[in-house]
C-alpha positions in Angstrom: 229.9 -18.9 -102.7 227.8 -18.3 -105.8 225.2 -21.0 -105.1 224.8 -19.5 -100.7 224.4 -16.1 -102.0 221.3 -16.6 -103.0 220.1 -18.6 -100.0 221.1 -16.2 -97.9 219.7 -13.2 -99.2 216.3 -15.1 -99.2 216.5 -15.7 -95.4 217.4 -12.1 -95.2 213.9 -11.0 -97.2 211.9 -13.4 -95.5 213.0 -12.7 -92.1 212.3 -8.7 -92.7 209.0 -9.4 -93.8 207.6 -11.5 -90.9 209.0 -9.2 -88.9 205.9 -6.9 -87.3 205.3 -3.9 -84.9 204.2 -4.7 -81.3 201.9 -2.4 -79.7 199.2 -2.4 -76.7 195.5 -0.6 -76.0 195.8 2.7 -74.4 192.9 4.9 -72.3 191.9 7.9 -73.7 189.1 10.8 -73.4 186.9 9.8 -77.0 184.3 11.5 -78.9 182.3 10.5 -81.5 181.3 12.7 -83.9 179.0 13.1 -86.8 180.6 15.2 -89.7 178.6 18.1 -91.3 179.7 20.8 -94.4 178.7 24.1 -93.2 178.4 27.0 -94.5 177.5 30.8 -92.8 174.4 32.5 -93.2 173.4 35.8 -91.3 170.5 35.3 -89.3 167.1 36.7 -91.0 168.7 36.5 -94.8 166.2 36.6 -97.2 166.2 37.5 -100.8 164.6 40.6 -101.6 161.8 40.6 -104.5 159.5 42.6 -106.6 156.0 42.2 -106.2 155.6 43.9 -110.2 158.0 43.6 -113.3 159.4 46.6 -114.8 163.2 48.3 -115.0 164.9 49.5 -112.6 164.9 53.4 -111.9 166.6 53.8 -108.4 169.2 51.9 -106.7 169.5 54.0 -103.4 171.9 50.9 -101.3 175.5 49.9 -102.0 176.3 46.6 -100.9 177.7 46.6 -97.0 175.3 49.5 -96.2 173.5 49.0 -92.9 169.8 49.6 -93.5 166.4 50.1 -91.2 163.4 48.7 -91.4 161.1 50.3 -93.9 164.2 52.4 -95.6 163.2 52.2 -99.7 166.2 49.8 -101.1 165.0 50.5 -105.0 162.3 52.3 -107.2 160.9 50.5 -110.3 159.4 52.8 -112.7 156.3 52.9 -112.4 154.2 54.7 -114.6 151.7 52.5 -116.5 150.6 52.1 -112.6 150.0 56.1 -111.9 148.0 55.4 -115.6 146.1 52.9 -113.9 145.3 54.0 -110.8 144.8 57.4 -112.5 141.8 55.7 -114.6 140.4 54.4 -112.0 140.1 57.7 -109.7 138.2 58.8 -113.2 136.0 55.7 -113.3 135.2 56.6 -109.6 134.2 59.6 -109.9 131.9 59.6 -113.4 129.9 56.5 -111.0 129.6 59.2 -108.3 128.3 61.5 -110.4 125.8 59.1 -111.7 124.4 58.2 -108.4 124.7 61.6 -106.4 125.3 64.5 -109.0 122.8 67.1 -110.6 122.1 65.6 -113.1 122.8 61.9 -112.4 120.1 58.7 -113.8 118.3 58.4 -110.9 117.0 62.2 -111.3 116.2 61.3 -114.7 114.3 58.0 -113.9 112.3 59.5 -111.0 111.3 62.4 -112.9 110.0 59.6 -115.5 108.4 58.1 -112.7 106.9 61.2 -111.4 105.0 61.7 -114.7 104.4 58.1 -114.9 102.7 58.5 -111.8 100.5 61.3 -112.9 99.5 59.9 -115.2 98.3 56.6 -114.0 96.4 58.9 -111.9 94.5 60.9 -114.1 93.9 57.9 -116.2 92.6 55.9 -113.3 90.1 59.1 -112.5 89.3 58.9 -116.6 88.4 55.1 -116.3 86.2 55.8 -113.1 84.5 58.7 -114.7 83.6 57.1 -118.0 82.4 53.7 -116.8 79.9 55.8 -114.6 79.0 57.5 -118.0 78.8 54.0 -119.7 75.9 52.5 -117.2 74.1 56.2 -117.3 74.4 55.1 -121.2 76.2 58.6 -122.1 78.7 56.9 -123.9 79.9 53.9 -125.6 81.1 50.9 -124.2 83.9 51.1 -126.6 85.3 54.4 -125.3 84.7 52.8 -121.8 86.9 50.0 -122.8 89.6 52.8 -124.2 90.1 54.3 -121.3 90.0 51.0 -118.8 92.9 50.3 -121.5 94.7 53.4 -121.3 94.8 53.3 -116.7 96.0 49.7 -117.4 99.0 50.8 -119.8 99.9 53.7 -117.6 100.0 51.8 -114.3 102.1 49.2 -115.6 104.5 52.0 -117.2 104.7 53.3 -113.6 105.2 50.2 -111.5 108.3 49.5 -114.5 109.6 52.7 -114.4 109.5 52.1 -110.5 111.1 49.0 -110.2 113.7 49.9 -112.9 114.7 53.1 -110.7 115.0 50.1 -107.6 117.4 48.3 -109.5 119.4 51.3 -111.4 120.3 52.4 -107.7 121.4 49.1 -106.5 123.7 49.0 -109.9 124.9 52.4 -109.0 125.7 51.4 -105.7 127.6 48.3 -106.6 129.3 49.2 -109.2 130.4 52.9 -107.0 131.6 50.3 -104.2 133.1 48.1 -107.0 135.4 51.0 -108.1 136.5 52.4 -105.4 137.7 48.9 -104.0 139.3 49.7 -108.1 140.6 52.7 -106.6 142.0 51.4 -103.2 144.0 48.5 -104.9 145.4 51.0 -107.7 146.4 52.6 -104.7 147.9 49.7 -102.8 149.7 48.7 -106.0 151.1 52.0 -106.7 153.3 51.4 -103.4 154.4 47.7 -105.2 157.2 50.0 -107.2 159.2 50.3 -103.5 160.8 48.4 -102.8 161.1 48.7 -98.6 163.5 46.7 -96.3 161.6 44.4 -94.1 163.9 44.6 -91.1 166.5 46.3 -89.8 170.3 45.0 -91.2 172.6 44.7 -93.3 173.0 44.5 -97.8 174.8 41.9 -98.7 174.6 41.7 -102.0 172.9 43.6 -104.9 172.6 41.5 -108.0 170.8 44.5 -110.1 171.7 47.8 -111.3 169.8 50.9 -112.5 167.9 50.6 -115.6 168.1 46.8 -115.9 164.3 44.4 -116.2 163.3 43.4 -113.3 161.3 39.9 -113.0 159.2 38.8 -110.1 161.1 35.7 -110.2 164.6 37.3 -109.7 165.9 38.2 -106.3 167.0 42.1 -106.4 169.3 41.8 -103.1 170.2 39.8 -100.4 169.8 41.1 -97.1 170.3 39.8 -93.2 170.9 41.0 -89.7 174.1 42.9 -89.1 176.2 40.8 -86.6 173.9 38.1 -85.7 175.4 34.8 -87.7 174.0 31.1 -87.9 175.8 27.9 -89.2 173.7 26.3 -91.5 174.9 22.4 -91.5 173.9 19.6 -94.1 174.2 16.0 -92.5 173.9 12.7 -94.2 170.5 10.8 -93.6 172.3 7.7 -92.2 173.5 10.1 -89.7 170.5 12.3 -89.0 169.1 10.0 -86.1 172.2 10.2 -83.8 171.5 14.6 -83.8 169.6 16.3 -81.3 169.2 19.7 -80.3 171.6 21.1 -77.8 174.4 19.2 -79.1 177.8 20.4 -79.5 179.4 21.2 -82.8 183.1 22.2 -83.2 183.4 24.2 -86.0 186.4 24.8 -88.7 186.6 27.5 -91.0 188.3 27.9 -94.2 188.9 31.6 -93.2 190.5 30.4 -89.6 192.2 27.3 -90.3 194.0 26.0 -87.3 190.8 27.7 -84.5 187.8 25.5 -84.0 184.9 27.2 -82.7 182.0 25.7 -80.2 178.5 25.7 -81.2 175.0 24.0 -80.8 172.5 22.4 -82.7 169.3 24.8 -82.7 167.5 23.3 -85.2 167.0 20.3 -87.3 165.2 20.1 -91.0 162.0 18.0 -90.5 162.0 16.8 -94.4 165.2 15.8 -96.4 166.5 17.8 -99.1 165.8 16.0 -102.2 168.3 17.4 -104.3 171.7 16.9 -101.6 169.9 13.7 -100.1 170.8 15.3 -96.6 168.9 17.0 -93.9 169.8 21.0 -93.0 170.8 21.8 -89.5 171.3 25.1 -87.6 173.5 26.2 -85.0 174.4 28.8 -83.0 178.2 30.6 -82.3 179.1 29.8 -78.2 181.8 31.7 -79.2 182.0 33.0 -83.2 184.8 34.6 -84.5 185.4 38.3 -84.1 185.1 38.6 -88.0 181.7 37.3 -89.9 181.2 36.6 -93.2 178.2 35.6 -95.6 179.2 32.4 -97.4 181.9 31.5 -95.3 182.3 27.3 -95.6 184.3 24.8 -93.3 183.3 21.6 -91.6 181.6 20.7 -88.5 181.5 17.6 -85.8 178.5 17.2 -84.1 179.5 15.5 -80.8 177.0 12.8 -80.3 178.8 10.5 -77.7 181.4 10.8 -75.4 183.7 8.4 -73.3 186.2 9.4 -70.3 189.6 7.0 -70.0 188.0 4.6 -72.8 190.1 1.6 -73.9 191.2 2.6 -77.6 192.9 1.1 -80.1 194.0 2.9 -83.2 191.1 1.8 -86.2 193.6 0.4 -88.4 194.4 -2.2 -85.8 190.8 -4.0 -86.0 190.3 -6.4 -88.8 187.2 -7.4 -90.5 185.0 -9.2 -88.1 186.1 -7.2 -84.5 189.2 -9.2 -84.4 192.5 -7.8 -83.3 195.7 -9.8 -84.0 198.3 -10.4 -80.9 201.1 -12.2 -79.6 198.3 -15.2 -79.0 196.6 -15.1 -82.4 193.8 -13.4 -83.7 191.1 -12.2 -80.5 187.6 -11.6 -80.9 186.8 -8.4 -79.6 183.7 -5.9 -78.5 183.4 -2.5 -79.9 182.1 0.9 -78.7 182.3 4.7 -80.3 185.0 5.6 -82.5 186.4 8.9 -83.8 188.3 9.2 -87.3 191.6 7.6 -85.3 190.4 5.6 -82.7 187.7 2.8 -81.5 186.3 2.0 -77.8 187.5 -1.9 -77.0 184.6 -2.9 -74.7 185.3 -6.7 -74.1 187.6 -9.2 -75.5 191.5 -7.2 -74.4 193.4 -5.2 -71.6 195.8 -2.6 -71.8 198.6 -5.7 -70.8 197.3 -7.6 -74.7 200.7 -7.1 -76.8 198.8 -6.3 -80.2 200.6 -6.8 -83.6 199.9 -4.1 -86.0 198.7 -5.9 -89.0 200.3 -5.6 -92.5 
């Protein structure tokens, strides 16, 4: 008895061992999908910004307040902008004074003009007057030369002084024209310290409080429509030529478990995202959930195919190479879609092949 014991509980191992589950192909309603981590943005969300650095002074939202378009979110202080827009008001009006009040240069210049002008005049009547004494030999040439000298000085003193008052008024002018363009972007900028909502909406979050630097580069808030929600989708780039737009997505959410929702594709990313090495997808609720939250994740399958009464087989009964194993052997077979359970048998079984579910 010692020496069969052993025999027979080797006959017993080896016989449990060979011994495999039957099973046959079935027909079943498949979809294939294409799997995408979502995650829930509000439609419109953008981050809110200063267009100038400075602290904080007014915080006049909480976050979750509904807000209109135009309503001022925050105030930065902004003082050394009423300085500057202040100076240049001041450097506005000393130009206008220079060109248009009583006693601006161009008074000045053409009242040195005037007398320029006079004389140039008399000195020209001088000139005449003495070279007609010259030839009638009442008086020297020297004296005649004097006074040809003297209308020469004084009518180039007057065509100076005149060209200088041409150019003095087209520097007034420019330079007036220069600052009040000074004045109207001093003015412009003295708006830049509120901080206005662009649309009508929601606060969703607040990531500054009163009195604390603010940076151009730091978002202030976070702000989106109310009850209008999109699903913003990353998909693999080995899977980004099966999507179009229109298709179906059936959404799970973290917050709601054991409910899928329906959606559809409304827009695909043109350029890959370098950093995820997938491509961004939107889509739209057919049917969202009555309660919406920014930053709510899940998953998403993007129905790209779908089959009625396909021939499927379970995945784990195809080996490598499309080959099934049966009561006959090992089959070649075709493929079609699959799903995360099953895969379409095109060619090569029937629903009558008795399958053996391998090892």
């Amino acid at each position: 008895m010692l020496r069969i014991l052993p025999v027979l509980i080797i006959v017993l191992l080896y016989s449990c061992s060979t011994k495999q589950t039957e099973s046959h192909a079935m027909r079943k309603d498949l979809v294939e999908s294409v799997y995408a981590s979502i995650n829930i943005i509000p439609k419109d969300v953008y981050k809110v910004n200063a267009s100038i650095s400075g602290y904080l002074d007014q915080v006049n939202v909480e976050e979750g307040d509904l807000i209109k378009n135009g309503q001022v979110l925050f105030v930065i202080s902004n003082d050394p902008i009423k300085l500057n827009e202040r100076n240049a008001e001041l450097n506005y009006e000393l130009l206008q004074d220079n060109l248009k009040g009583e006693a601006n240069m161009l008074e000045e210049l053409k009242l040195s003009l005037n007398s320029a002008r006079i004389k140039q005049k008399n000195d020209s009547l001088n000139a005449e007057r003495m070279k007609v004494l010259y030839f009638k030999s009442a008086c020297s040439k020297f004296d005649m030369e004097n006074s040809i000298a003297a209308y020469d000085f004084s009518r180039n003193n007057y065509l100076s002084l005149k060209n200088q008052l041409k150019r003095k008024q087209v520097e007034l002018k420019n330079q007036l024209a220069q600052s009040q363009n000074n004045v109207a972007a001093s003015a412009s900028r003295s708006g830049d310290y509120l901080i206005k909502s662009n649309q009508n909406g929601k606060v969703y979050q607040i990531n500054k409080e009163r009195g604390e630097l603010v940076s151009l580069q730091e978002p202030i808030a976070v702000i989106g429509q109310k009850d209008n929600f999109i699903i913003s989708m990353m998909v693999d780039e080995v899977d980004i030529a099966q999507i179009e737009l229109g298709q179906s997505v059936w959404v799970t959410l973290e917050a709601f478990p054991s409910q899928p929702f329906e959606a559809k594709v409304t827009k695909i990313a043109p350029k890959m995202d370098e950093r995820t090495q997938g491509f961004k997808l939107e889509a739209q609720f057919i049917h969202a959930p009555k309660k919406m939250y920014m930053g709510l994740s899940g998953e998403g399958n993007i129905v790209i195919r779908k089959v009625k009464n396909a021939l499927v087989i379970p995945k784990e009964y195809l080996l490598p190479g499309s080959y099934v194993l049966t009561n006959q052997g090992k089959i070649k077979v075709k493929t079609g879609i699959s799903n995360w359970d099953y895969i379409q048998i095109l060619k090569g079984i029937n629903e009558k092949t008795t399958l053996i579910i391998p090892e």
